[in-house]
C-alpha positions as CSV (number, residue, x, y, z in Angstrom):
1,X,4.6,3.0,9.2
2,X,2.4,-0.2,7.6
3,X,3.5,-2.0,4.8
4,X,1.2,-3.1,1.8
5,X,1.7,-4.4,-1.8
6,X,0.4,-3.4,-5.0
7,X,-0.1,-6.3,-7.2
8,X,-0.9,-4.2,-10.1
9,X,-3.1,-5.7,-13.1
10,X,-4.2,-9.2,-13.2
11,X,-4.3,-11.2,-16.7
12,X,-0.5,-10.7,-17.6
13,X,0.4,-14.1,-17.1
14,X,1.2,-14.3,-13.6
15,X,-1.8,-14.7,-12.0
16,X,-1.2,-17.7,-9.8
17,X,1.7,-16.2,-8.9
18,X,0.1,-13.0,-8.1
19,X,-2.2,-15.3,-5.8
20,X,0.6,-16.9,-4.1
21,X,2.4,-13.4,-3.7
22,X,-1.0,-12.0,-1.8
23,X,-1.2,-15.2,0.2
24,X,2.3,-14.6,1.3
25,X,1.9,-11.1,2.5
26,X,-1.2,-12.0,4.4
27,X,1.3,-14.8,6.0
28,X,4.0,-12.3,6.5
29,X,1.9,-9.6,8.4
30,X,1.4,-6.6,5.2
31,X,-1.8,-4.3,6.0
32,X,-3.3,-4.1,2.4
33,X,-2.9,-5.4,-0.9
34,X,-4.2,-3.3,-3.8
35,X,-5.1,-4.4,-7.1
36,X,-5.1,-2.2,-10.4
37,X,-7.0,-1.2,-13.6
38,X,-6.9,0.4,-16.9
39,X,-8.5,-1.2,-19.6
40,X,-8.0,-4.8,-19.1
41,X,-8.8,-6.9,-15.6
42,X,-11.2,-4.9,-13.6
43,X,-10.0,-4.2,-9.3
44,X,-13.7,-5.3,-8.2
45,X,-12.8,-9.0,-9.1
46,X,-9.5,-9.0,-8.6
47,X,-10.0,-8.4,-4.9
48,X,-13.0,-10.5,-4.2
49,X,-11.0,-13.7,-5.0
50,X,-7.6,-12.4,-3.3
51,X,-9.9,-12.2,-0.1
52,X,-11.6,-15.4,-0.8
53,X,-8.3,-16.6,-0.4
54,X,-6.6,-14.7,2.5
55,X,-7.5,-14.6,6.2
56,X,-6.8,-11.0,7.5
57,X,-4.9,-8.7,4.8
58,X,-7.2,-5.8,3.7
59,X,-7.8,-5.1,0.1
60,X,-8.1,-2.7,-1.7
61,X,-8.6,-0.9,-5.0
62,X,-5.8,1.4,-6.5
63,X,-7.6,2.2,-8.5
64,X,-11.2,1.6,-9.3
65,X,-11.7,4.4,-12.6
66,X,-14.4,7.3,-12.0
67,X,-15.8,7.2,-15.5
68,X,-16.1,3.5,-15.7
69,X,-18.9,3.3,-13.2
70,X,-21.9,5.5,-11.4
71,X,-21.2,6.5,-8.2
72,X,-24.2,4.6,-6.7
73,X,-22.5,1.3,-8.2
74,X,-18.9,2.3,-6.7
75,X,-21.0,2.1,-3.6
76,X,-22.7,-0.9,-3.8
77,X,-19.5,-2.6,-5.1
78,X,-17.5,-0.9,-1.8
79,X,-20.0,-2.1,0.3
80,X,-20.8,-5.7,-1.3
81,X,-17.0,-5.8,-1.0
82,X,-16.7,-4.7,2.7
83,X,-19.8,-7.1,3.9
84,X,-18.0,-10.4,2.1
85,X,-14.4,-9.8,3.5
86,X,-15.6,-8.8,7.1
87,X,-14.7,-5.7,6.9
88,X,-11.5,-5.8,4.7
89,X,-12.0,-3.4,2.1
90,X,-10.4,-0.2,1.2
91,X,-12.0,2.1,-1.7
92,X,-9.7,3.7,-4.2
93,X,-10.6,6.0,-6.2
94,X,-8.9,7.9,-9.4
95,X,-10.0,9.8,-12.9
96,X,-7.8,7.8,-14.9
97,X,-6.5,9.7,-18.2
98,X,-7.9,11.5,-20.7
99,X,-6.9,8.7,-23.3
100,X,-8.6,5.7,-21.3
101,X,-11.7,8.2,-19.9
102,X,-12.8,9.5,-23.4
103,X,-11.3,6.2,-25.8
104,X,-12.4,3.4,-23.7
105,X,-15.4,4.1,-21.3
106,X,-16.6,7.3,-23.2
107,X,-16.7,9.9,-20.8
108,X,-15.4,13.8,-21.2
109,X,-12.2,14.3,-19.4
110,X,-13.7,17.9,-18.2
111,X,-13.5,19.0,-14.6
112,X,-11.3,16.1,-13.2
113,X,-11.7,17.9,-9.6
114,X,-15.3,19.0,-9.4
115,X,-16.4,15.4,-10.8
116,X,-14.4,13.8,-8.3
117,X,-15.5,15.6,-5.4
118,X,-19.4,15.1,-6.7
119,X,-18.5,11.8,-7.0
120,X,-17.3,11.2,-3.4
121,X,-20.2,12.9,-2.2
122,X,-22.7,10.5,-4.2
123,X,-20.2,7.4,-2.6
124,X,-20.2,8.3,0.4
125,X,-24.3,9.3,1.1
126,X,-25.1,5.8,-0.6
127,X,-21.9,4.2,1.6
128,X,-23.8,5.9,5.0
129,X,-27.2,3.8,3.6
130,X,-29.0,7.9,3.3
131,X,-31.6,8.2,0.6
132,X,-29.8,9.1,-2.1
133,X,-30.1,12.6,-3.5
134,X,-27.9,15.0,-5.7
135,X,-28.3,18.4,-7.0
136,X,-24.6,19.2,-8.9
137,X,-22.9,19.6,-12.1
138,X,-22.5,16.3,-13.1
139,X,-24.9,14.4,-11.7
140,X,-28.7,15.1,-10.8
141,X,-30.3,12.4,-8.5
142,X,-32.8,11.5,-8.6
143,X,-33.3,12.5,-12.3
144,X,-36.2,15.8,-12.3
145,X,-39.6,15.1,-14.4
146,X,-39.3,11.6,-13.9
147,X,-40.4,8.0,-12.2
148,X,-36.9,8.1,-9.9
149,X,-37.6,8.2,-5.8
150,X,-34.8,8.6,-3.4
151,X,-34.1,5.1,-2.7
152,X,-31.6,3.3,0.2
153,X,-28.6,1.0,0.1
154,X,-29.8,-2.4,1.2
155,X,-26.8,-3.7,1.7
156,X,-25.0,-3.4,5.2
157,X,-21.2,-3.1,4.8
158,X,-19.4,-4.4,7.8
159,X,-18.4,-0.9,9.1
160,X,-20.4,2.2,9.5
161,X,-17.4,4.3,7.5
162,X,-15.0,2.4,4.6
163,X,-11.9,4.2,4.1
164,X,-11.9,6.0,0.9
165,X,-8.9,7.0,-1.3
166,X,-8.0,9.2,-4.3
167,X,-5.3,8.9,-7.0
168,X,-3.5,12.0,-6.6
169,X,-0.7,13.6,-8.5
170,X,-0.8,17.2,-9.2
171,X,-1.1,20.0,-6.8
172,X,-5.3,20.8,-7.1
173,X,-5.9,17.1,-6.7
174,X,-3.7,16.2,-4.0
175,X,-5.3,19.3,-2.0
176,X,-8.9,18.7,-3.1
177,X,-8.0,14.4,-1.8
178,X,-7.0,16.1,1.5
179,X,-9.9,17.9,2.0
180,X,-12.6,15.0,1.2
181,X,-10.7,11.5,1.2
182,X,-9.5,9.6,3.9
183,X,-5.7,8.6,2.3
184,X,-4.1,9.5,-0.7
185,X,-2.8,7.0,-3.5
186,X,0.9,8.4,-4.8
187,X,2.8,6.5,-7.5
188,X,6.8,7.6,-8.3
189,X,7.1,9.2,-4.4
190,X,11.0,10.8,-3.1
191,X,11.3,10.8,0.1
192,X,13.5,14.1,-0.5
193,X,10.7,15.5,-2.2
194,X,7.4,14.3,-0.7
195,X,6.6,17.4,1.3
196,X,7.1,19.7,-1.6
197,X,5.5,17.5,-3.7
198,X,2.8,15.8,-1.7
199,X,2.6,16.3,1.8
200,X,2.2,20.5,1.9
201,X,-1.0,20.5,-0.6
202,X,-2.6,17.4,1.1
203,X,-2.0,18.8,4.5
204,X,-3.4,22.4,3.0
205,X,-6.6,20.6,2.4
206,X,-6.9,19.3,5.8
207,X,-6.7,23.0,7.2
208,X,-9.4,24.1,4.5
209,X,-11.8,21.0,5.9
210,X,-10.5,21.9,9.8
211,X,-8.9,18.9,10.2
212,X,-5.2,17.5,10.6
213,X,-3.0,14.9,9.0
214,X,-3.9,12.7,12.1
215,X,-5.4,9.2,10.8
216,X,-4.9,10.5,7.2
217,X,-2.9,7.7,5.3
218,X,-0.1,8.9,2.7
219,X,0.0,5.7,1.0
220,X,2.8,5.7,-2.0
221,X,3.5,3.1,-3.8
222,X,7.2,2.0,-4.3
223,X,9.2,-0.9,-6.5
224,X,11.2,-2.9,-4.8
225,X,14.2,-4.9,-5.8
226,X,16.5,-7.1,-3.5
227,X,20.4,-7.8,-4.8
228,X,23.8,-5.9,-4.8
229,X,24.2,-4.1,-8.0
230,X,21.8,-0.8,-7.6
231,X,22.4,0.4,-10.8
232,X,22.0,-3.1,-12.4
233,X,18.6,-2.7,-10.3
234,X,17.4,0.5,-11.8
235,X,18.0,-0.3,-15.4
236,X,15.1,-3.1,-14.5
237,X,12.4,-0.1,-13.9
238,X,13.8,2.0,-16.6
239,X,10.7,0.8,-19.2
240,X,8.0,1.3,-17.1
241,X,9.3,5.0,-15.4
242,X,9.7,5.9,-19.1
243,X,6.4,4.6,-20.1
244,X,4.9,6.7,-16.9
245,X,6.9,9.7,-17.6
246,X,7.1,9.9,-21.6
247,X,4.1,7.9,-22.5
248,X,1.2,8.1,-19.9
249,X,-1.1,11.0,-21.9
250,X,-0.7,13.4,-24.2
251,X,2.2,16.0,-24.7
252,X,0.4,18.6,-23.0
253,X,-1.3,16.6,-19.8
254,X,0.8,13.8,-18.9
255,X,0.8,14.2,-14.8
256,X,3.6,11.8,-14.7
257,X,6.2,14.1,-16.7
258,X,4.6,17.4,-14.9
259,X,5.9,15.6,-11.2
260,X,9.3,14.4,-12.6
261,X,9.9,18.3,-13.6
262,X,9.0,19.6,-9.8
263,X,11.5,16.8,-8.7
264,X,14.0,18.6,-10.9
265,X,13.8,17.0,-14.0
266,X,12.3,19.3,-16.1
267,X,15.3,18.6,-19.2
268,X,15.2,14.9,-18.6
269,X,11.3,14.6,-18.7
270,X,10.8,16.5,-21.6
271,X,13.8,13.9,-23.3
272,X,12.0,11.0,-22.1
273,X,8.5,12.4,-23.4
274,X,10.0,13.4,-26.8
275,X,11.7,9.8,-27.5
276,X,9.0,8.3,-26.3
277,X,5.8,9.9,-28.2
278,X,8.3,9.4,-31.3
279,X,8.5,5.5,-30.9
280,X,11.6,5.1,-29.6
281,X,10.8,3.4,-26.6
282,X,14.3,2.4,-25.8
283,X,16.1,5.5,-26.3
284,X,13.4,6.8,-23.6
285,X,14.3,4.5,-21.2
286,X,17.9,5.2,-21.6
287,X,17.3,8.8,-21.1
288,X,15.9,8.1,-17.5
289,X,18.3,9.0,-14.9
290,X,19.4,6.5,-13.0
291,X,18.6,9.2,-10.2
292,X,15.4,9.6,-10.5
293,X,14.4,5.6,-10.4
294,X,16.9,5.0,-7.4
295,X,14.8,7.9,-5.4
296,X,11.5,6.3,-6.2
297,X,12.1,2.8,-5.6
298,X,13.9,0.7,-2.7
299,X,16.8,-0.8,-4.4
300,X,20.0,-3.3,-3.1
301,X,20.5,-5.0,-0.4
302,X,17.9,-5.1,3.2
303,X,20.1,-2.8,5.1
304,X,19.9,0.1,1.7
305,X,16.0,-0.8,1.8
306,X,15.6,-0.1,5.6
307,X,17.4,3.4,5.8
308,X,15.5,4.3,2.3
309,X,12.5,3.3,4.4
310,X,13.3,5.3,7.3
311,X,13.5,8.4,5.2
312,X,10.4,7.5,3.5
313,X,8.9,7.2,7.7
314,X,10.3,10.2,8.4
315,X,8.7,12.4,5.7
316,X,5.6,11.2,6.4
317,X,4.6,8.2,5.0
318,X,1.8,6.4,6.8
319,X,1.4,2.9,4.4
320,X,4.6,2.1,1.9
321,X,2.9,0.2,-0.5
322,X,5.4,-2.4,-1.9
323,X,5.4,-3.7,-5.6
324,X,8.1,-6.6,-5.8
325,X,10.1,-7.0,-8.3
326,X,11.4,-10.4,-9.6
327,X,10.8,-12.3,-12.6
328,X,10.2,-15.7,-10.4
329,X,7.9,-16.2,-7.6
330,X,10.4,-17.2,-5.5
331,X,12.1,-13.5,-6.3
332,X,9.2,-11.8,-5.6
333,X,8.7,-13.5,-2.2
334,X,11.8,-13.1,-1.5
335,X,11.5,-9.4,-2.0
336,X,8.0,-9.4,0.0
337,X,10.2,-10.8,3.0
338,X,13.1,-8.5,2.8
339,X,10.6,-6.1,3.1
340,X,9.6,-7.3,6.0
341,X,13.1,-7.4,7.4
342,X,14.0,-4.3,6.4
343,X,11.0,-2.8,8.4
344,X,12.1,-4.5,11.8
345,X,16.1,-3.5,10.8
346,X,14.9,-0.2,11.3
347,X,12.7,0.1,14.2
348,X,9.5,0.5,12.1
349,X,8.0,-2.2,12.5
């Protein structure tokens, strides 16, 4: 198992430190660090001045949004990316939500799964430098009736194939990113749960393309948060699980509060939803179990962190993606290395 870091959006006032935090991982020996967006700092950027400023650590984006770009820019964007950071670029790709698809960038939230696999399909002919053509549901290239010719990526990336990931939550999705992808992107992961979850409808779409979980990379990301007092530790992620969980969508399509139900939660997520959509933020994050935030994050001290990581190696995990927790850089360096320690306390490394 590989470790990376998520340094989630830039432009929240911490972006030196989110520099210094990359640079450190690099130092420390982490795979891949992944930057973020929503509506705010764009992934794109983000990554082409973390590599600018690193030596070997891959980047990578987690997510870059489906409706904010055409596929043939995705491409040129992977492949700019992959030719300046010698080969250091990893290509995430997600739908986003139905409030930030169809309110910020415009674009239907219809057919998540068919768009996405049409998407990955325009990526990755204009990724392998083909002439680009498309006859589909969502996107005709090049346009009938008109002036538009095939045309060819000029650019070279550094490698002949860039790893490509999908965002994947729900069932469809997770199979579909099995199938067509070459890693999936999981946020709030169990251990205890990941095959029934995760690993069973991912591995499903490998049988349906003939192909097996070998050199497929189950990439979750995880909190982490180094000190004695777990439960002390846990009320720190209680905002954001119930922002995921009772704010992240509407009432009927929130995929966050549809997982926390097939971890057993159904009563609890439908609390957290209900507080939450009626402005009580805080009584939301009280209502999160303490349960369900210790089994998707790596809390306490390095030898807690290294058996939770073992059980996380053990059901399958390929890349634990690490987001550290501290409201200091020296915390969250201090959390990057413990991560580092716990790996080698248990073997993994």
């Amino acid at each position: 198992m590989r470790l990376g870091i998520n340094l989630g959006y830039w432009g929240a006032g911490m972006d030196g430190d989110n520099l210094a935090v990359a640079q450190e991982a690099d130092r420390l020996g982490y795979d891949v660090c992944w930057a973020a967006e929503a509506y705010g700092s764009d992934a794109p950027t983000v990554l082409a001045w973390v590599a600018a400023k690193t030596e070997r650590i891959d980047v990578g984006s987690a997510i870059m949004q489906i409706p904010a770009r055409q596929p043939a820019m995705t491409a040129m964007t992977a492949a700019t990316l992959d030719s300046l950071t010698g080969g250091r670029f990893r290509l995430g790709l997600g739908v986003s939500g139905p409030q930030v698809s169809e309110g910020w960038y415009g674009v239907k939230f219809d057919k998540p799964l068919a768009r996405t696999r049409e998407y990955v399909e325009i990526v990755r002919k204009a990724m392998f430098r083909e002439r680009l053509t498309h006859e589909g549901e969502h996107w005709t290239l090049p346009l009938p009736g008109g002036p538009g010719k095939p045309i060819k990526l000029t650019v070279h990336p550094e490698r002949e194939h860039i790893p490509l990931y999908i965002a994947a939550i729900g069932p469809k999705n997770l199979e579909q990113t099995g199938e067509i992808a070459d890693g999936a992107l999981l946020i709030f992961p169990s251990a205890a749960h990941l095959e029934e979850t995760a690993l069973r409808h991912i591995r499903a779409g490998r049988e349906k393309a003939g192909l097996t979980m070998d050199g497929f990379d189950v990439c979750p990301t995880v909190p982490l948060a180094l000190g004695d007092d777990v439960d002390a530790l846990a009320d720190v992620f209680r905002p954001y699980t119930a922002l995921y969980v009772g704010g992240m969508g509407s009432r009927k399509q929130n995929f966050y509060n549809q997982l926390a139900q097939r971890m057993g939660y159904e009563k609890e997520a439908a609390e957290i939803q209900d507080k939450y959509l009626a402005g009580d933020k805080a009584g939301a994050a009280a209502a999160v179990p303490q349960s369900l935030i210790d089994q998707t994050a790596l809390l306490g001290p390095v030898e807690r962190i290294a058996e939770r990581m073992t059980a996380y190696a053990e059901a399958g995990v390929t890349t634990l993606t690490l987001a550290p927790a501290g409201f200091t850089l020296d915390e969250r360096v201090a959390a990057l290395r413990a991560g580092v320690e716990a790996m080698e306390r248990a073997g993994l490394a």
